[in-house]
C-alpha positions in Angstrom: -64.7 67.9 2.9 -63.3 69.2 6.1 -65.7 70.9 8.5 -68.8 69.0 6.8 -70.7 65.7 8.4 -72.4 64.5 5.0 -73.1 61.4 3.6 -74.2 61.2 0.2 -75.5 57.7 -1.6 -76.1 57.8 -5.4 -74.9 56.9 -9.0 -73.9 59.0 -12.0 -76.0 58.3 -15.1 -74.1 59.5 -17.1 -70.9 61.1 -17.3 -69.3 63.0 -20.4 -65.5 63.4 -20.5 -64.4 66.0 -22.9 -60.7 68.1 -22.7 -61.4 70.5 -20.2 -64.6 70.0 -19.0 -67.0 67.0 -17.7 -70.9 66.5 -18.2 -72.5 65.3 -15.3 -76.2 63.8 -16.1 -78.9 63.0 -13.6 -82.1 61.7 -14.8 -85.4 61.7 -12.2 -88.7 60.2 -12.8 -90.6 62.7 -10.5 -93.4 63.2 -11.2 -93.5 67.4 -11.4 -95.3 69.8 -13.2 -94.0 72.1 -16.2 -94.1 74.8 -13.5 -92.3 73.3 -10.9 -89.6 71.9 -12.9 -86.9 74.7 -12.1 -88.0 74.7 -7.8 -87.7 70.9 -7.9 -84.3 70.8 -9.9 -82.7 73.4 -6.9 -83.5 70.2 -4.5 -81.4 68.0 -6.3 -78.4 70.2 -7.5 -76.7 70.0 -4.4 -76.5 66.0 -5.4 -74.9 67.4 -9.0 -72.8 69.3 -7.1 -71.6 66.9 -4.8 -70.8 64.2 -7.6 -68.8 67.0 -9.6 -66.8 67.3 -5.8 -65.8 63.8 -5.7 -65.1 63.3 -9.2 -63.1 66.5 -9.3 -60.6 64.3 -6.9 -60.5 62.0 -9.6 -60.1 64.3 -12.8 -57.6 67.1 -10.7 -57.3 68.9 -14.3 -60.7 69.4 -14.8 -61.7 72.8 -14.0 -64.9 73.5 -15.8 -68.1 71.3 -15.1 -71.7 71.2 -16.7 -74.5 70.0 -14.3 -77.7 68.4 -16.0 -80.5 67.6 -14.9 -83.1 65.9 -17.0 -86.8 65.2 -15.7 -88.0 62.4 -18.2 -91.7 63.9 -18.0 -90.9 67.2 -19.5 -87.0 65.7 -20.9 -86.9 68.5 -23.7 -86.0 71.2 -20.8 -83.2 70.0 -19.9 -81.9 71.6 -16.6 -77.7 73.3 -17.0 -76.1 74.6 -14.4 -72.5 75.5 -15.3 -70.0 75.7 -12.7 -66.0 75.7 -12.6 -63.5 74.1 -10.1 -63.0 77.2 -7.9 -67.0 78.2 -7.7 -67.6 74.2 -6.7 -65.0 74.1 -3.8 -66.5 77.1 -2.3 -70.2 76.5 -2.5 -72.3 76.2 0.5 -74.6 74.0 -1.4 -71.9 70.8 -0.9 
């Protein structure tokens, strides 16, 4: 993105394609407490975030995107953060 230095290194695991929207899921082995599942998701949504950027360049008629994060510890609370094109191109969090 113009006007930001960074550098970002990881893989999708798993990406759901439907008509209007993709599913981006990230699963994390960390080790975290019930409690701190929510604080410790917020560190790695800017990594959602940044794979819905790049594959948004890919999938130009995509507008609407679901963010998941799934700790397999606690993997019955499922983390969603729903965002659409628009929201994602102007988020600091990139």
């Amino acid at each position: 993105m113009q006007g930001r230095n960074h550098y970002l290194y990881g893989i999708v695991d798993k990406l759901i394609i439907e008509n209007d929207k993709l599913t981006i899921i990230d699963y994390k082995t960390d080790n975290v407490s019930l409690e701190n599942l929510k604080e410790r998701a917020e560190e790695y949504l800017p990594q959602l975030m940044f794979y819905a950027y790049v594959l948004s360049k890919h999938y130009s008629e995509i507008e609407k995107y679901s963010l998941r994060l799934i700790f397999l510890k606690h993997s019955d609370e499922v983390i969603t953060t729903e965002i659409s094109l628009p929201e994602l191109i102007s988020s600091e969090r990139l």
